[in-house]
Backbone bond lengths (Angstrom), bond angles and torsions (degrees), N, CA, C in turn:
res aa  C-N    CA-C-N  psi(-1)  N-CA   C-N-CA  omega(-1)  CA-C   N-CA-C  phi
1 X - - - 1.445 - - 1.523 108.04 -
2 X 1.348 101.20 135.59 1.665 112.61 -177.34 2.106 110.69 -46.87
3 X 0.956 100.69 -175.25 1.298 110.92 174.70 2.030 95.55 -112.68
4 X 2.060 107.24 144.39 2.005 83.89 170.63 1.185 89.93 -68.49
5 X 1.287 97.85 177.67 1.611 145.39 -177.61 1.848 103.28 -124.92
6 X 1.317 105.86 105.77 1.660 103.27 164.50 1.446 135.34 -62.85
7 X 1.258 107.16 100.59 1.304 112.46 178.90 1.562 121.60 -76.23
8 X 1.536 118.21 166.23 1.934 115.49 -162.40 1.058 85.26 -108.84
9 X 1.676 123.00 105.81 1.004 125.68 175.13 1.795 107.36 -71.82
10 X 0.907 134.51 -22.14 1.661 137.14 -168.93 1.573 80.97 -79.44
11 X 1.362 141.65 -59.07 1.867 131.03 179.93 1.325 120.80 -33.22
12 X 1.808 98.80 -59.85 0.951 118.27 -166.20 1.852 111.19 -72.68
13 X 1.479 125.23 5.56 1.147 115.65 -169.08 1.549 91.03 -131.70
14 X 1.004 113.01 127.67 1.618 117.58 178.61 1.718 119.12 -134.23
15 X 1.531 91.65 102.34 1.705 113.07 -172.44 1.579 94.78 -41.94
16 X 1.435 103.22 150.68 1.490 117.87 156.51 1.719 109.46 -112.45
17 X 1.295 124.13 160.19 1.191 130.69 -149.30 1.681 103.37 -162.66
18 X 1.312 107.15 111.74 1.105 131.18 -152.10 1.819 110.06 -121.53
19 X 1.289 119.64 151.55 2.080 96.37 174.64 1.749 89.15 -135.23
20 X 1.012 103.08 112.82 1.558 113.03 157.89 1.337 131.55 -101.81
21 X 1.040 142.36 124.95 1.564 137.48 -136.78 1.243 132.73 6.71
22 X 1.083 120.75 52.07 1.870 145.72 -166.12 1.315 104.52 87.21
23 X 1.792 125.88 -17.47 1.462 115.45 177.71 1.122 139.23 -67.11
24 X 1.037 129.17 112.23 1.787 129.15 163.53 1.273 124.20 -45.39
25 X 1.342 114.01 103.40 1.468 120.18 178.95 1.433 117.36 -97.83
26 X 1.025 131.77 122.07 1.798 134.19 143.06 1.199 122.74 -62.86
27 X 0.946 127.26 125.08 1.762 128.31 143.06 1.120 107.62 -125.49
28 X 1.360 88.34 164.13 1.942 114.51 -151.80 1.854 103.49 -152.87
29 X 0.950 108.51 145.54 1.302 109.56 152.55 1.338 123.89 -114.96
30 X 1.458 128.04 143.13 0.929 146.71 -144.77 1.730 106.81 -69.24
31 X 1.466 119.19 121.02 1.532 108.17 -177.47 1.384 121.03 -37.03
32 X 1.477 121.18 -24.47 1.096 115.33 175.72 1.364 136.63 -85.59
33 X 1.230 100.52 21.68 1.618 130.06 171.13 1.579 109.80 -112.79
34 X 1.060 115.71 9.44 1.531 118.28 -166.66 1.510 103.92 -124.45
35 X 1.611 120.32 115.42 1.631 102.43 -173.15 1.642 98.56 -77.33
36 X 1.750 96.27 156.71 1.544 102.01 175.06 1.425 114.04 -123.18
37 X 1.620 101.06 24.52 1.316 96.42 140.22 1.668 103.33 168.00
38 X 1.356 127.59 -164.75 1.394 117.15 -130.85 2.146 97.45 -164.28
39 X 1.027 93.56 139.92 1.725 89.70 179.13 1.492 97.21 -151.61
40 X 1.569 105.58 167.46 1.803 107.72 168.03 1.241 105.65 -155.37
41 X 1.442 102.31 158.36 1.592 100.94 168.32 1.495 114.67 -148.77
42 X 1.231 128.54 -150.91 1.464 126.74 174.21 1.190 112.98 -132.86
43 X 1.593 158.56 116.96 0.883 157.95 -159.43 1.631 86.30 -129.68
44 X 1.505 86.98 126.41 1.505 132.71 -171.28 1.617 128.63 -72.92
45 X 1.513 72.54 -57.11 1.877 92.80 164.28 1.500 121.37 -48.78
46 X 1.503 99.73 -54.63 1.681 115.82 -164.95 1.467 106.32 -101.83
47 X 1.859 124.11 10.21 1.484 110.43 -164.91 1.326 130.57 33.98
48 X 1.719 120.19 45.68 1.052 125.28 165.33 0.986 128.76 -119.87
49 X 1.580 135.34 146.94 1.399 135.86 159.66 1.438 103.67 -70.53
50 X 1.758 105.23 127.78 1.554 107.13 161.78 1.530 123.38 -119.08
51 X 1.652 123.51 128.62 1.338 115.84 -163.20 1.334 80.99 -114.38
52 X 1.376 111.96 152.06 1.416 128.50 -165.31 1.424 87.62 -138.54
53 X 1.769 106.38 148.80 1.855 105.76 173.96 1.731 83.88 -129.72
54 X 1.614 102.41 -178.48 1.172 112.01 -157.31 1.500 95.95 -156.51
55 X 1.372 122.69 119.19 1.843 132.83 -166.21 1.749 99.79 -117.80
56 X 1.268 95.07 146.04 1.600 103.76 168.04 1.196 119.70 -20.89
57 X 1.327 94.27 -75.55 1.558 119.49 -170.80 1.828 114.06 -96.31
58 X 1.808 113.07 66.94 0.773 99.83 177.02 1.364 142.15 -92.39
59 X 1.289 128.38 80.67 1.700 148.13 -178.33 1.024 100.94 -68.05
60 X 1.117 109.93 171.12 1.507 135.94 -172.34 1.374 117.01 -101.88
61 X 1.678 105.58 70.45 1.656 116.96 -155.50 1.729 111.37 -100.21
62 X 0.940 134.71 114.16 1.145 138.98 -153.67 1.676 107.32 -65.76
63 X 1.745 111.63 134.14 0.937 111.98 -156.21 1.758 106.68 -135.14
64 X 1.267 104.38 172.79 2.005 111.89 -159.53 1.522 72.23 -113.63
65 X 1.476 122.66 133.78 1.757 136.75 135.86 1.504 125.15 -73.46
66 X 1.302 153.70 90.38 0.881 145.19 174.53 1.822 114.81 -100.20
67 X 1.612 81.57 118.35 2.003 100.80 -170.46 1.474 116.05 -120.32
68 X 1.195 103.70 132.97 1.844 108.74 153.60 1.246 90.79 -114.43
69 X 1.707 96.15 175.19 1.078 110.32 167.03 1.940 140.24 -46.74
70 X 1.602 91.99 -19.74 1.674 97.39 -162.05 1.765 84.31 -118.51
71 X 1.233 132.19 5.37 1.605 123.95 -162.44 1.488 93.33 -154.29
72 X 1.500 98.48 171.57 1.509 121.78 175.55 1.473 97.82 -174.42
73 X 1.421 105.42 145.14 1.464 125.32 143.61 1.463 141.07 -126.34
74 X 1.048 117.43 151.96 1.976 90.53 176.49 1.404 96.47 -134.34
75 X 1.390 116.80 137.64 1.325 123.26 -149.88 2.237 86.93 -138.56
76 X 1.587 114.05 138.78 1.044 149.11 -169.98 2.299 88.75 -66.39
77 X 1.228 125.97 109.90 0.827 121.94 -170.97 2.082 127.18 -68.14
78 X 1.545 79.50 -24.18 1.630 101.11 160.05 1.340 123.90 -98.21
79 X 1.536 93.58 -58.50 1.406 117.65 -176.09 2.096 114.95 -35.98
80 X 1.622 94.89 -64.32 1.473 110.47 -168.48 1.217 116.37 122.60
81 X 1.676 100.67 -26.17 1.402 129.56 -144.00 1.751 99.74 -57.70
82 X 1.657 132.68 138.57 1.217 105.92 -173.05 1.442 89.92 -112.20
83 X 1.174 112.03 139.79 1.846 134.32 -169.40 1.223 111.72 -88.14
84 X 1.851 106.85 -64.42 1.427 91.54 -160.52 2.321 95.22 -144.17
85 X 1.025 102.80 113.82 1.462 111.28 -176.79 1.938 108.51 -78.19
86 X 0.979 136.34 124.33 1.404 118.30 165.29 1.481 98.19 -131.27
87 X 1.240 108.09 160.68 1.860 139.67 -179.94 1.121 124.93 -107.20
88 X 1.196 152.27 169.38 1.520 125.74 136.38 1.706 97.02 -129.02
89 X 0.927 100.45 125.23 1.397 123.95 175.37 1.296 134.15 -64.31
90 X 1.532 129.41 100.09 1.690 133.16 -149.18 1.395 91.62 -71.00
91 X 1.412 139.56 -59.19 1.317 133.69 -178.30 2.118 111.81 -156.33
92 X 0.828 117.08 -159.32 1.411 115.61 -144.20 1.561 98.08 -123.82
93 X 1.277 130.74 102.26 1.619 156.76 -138.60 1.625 94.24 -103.62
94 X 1.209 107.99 170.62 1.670 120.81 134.87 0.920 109.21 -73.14
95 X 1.721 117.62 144.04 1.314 125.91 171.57 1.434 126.54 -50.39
96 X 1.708 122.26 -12.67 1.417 132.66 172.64 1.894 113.74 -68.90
97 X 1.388 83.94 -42.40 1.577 102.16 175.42 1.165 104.48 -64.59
98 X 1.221 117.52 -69.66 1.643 124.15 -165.93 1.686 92.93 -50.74
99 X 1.330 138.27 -67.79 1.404 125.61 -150.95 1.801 93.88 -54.45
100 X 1.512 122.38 -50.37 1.595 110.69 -177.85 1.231 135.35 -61.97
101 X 2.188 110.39 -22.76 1.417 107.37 149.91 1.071 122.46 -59.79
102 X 1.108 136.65 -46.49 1.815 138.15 -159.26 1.773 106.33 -77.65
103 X 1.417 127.17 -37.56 1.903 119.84 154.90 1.335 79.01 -68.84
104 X 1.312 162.50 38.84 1.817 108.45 157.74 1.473 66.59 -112.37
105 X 1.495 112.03 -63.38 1.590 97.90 -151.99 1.431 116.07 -52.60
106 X 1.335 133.50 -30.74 1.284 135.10 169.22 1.241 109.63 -29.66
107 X 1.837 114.78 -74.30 1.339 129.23 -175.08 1.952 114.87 -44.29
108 X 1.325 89.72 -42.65 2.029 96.16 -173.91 1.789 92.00 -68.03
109 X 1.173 123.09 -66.69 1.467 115.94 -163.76 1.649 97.82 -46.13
110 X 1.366 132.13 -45.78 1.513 120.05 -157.57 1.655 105.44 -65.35
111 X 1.664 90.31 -43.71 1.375 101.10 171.74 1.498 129.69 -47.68
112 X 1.292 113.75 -35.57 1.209 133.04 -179.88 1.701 130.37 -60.68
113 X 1.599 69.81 -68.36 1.890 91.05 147.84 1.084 144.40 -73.50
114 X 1.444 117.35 4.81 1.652 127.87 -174.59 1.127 107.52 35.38
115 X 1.260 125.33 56.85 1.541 135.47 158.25 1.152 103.09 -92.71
116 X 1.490 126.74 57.59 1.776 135.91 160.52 1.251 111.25 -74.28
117 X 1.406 131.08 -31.70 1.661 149.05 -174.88 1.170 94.02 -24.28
118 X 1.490 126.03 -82.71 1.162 174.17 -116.49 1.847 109.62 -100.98
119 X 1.103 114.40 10.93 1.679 107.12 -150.84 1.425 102.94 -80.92
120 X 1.390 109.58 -0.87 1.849 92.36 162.22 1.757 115.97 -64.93
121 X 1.757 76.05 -55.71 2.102 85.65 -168.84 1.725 103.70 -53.77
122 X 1.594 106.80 -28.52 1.700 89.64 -163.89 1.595 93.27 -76.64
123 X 1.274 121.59 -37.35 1.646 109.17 -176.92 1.842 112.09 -53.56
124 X 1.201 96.58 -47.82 1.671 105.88 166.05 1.463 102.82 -25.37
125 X 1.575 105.19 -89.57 1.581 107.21 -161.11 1.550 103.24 -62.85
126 X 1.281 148.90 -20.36 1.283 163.41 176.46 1.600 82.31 -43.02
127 X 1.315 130.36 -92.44 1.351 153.98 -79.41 1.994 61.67 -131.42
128 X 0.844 129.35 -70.62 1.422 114.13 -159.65 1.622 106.33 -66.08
129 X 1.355 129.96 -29.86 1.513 120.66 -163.11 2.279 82.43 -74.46
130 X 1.568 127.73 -45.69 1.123 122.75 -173.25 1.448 108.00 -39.68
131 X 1.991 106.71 -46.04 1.609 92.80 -160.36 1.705 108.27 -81.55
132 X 0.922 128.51 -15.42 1.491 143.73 175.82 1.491 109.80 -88.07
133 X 1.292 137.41 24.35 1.593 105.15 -149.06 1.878 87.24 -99.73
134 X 1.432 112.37 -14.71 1.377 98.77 174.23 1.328 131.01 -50.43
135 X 1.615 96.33 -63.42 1.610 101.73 158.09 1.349 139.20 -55.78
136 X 1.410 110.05 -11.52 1.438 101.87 -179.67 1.443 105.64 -92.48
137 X 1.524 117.14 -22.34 1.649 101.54 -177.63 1.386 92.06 -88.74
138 X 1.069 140.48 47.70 1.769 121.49 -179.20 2.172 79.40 -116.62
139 X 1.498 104.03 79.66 1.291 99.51 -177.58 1.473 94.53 -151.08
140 X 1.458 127.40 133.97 1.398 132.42 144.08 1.756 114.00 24.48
């Protein structure tokens, strides 16, 4: 299993900005909706890539799995928060390839699953597997 990788949580969080009667509004979501950091590995058994995220406040918060056969996610049951992404991998790429399977397949499983609810946390983990994706395919 990988070592995390620290992610910039101030990158990875991008205020929206709003004007309501001449006012300037921020919104934000709360750092603790923002992973601060990110690992992967390959599990052998199941031929899968697994990306794991990592939250401030990580407790032991009860969580929804959503699986097919070729995907999984596990998603924070209050939170949104998405925990743990897995793949299973048809065969073994260049690492150029592999970084454009893993955003595509990401994108098709969310798609799949209509896990739109959620489109902060999925931009979250989106936006963090992009800034890491070197290190994460440097795997088996």
């Amino acid at each position: 299993m990988s070592e995390w990788i620290d992610l910039d949580i101030e990158r990875l969080s991008k205020p929206t900005h709003a004007t309501q009667n001449g006012v300037d509004i921020s919104f934000d979501l709360s750092p603790f909706d923002i992973p601060e950091a990110i690992r992967s590995h390959f599990d052998q058994v199941d031929n899968r890539i697994v990306v794991e995220f990592k939250y401030l406040d990580d407790s032991a918060e009860e969580t929804n799995e959503f699986s097919t056969p070729d995907m999984s996610i596990l998603i924070g049951k209050n939170s949104g928060c998405i925990y743990r992404v897995s793949f299973k991998r048809k065969a073994k790429t260049n690492s150029e390839s592999e970084k454009k399977w893993l955003k595509d397949m990401f994108d098709v499983f969310l798609s799949k699953m209509h896990l739109n609810k959620d489109e902060d946390h999925i931009n979250f983990a989106r936006r963090a597997l992009e800034e890491k994706e070197d290190e994460l395919i440097a795997i088996p």
